[in-house]
C-alpha positions as YAML, in Angstrom:
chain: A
units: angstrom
residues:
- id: 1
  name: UNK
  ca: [0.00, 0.00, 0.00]
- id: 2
  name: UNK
  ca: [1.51, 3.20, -1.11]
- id: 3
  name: UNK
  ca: [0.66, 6.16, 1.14]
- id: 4
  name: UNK
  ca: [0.71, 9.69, -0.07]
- id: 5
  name: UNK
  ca: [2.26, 12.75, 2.47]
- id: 6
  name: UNK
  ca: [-0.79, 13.51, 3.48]
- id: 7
  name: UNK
  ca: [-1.97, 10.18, 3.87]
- id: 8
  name: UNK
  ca: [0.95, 9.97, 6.58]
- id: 9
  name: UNK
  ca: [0.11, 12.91, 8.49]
- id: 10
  name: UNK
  ca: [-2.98, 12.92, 9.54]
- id: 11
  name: UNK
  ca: [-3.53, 15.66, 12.11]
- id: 12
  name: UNK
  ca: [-1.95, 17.95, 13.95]
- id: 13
  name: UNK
  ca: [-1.66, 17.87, 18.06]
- id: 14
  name: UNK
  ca: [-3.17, 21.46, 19.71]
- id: 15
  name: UNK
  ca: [-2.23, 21.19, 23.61]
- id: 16
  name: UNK
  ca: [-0.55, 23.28, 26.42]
- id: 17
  name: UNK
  ca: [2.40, 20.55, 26.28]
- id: 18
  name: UNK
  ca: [2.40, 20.78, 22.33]
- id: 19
  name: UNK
  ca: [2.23, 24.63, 22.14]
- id: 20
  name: UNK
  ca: [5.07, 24.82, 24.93]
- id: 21
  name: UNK
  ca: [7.58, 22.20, 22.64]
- id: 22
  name: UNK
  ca: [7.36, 24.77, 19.91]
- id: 23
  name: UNK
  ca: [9.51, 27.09, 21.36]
- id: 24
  name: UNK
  ca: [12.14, 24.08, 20.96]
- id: 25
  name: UNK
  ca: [11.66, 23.92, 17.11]
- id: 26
  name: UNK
  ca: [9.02, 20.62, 17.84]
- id: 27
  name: UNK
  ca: [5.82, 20.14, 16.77]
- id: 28
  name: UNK
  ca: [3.22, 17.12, 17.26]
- id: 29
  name: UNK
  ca: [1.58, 15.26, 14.87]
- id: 30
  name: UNK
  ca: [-0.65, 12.09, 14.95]
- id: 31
  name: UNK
  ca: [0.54, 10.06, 12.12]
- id: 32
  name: UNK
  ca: [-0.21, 6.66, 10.38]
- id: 33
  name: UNK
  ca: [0.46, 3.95, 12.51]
- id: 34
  name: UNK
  ca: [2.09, 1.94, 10.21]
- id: 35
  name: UNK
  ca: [4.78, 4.60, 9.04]
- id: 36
  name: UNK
  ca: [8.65, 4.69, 10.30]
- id: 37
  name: UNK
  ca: [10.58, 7.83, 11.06]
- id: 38
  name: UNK
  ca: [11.63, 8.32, 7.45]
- id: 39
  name: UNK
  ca: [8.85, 8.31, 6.15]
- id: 40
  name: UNK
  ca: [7.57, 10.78, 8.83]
- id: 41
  name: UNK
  ca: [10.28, 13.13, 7.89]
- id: 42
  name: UNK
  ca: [9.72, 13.13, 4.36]
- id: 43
  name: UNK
  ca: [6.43, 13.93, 4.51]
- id: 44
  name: UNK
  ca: [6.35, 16.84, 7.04]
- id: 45
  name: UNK
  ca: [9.58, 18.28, 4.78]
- id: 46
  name: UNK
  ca: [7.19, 17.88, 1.85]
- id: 47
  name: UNK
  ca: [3.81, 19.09, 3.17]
- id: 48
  name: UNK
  ca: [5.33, 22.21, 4.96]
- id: 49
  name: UNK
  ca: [8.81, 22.99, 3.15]
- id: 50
  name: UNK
  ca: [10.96, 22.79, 6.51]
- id: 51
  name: UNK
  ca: [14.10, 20.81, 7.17]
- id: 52
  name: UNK
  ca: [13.76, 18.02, 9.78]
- id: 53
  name: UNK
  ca: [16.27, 17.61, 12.31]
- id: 54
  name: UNK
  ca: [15.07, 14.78, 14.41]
- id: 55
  name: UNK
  ca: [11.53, 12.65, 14.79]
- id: 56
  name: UNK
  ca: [9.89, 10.81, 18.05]
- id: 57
  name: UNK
  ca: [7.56, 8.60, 17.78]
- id: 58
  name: UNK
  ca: [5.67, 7.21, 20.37]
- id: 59
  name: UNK
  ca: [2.70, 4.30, 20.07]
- id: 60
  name: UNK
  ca: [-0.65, 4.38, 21.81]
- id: 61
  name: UNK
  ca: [-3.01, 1.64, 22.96]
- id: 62
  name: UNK
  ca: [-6.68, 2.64, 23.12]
- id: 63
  name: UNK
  ca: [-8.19, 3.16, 25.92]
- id: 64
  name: UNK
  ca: [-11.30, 0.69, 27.26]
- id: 65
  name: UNK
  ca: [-14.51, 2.19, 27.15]
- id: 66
  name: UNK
  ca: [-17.88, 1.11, 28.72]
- id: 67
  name: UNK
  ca: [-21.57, 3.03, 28.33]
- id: 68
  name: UNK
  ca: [-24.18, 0.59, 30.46]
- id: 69
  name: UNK
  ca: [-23.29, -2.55, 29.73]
- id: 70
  name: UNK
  ca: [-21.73, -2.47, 26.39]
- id: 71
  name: UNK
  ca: [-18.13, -2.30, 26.25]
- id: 72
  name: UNK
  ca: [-15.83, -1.30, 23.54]
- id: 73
  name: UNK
  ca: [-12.44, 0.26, 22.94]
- id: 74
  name: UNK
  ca: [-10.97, 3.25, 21.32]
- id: 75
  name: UNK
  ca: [-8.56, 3.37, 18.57]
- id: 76
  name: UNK
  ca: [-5.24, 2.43, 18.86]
- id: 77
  name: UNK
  ca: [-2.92, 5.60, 17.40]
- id: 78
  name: UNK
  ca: [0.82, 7.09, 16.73]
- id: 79
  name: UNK
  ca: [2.21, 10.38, 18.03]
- id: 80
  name: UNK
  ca: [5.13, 11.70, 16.40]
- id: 81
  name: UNK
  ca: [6.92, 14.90, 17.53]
- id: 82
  name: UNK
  ca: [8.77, 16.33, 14.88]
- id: 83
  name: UNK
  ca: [12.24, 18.40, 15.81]
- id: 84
  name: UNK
  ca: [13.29, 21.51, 12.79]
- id: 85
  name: UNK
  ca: [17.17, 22.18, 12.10]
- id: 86
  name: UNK
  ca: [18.01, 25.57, 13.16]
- id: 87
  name: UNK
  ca: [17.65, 27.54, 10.37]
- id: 88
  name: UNK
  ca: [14.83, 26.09, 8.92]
- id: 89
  name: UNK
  ca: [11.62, 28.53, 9.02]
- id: 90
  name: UNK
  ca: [8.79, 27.33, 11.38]
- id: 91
  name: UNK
  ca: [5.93, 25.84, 10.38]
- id: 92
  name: UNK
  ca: [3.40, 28.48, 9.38]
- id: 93
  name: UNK
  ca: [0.04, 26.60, 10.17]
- id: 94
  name: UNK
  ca: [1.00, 26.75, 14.20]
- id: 95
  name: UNK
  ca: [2.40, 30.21, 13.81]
- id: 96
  name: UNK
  ca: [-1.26, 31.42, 13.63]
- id: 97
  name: UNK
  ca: [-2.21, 29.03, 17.02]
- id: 98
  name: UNK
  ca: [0.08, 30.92, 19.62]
...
């Protein structure tokens, strides 16, 4: 299955901790969860036209859920935090968040 760049990244992450990495140059993305760190960096160098320095990625189990008495679960995801070279620009789409 080929995936496209924006197939990869599939949404952005918009929280205190998130808005407090990008003073570091790092920004948070959830991201397909069947994608490496290359891949990753390709795309987010694509989409946005920044130079990647370094990418985290971290996998998360979803959470058990219960209403009454039917149970269910929500969807497993990825989290990748993305870390810009120095003198690449910042990503605009976030500069408008802060």
């Amino acid at each position: 299955m080929k995936l496209t760049s924006y197939d990869i990244i599939i949404r952005p992450v918009i929280t205190e901790k998130s808005m407090s990495l990008m003073g570091e140059r790092k920004y948070t993305f959830i991201v397909h969860k069947d994608v490496n760190k290359i891949q990753i960096r390709n795309a987010v160098e694509e989409i946005f036209g920044v130079q990647v320095d370094k990418v985290f990625t971290m996998n998360y189990l979803g959470k058990k859920k219960r209403v009454r008495f039917h149970q269910g679960k929500k969807s497993d995801y990825k989290k990748a935090i993305v870390q810009l070279k120095v003198d690449s620009k910042a990503i605009e789409f976030f500069n408008s968040m802060q």
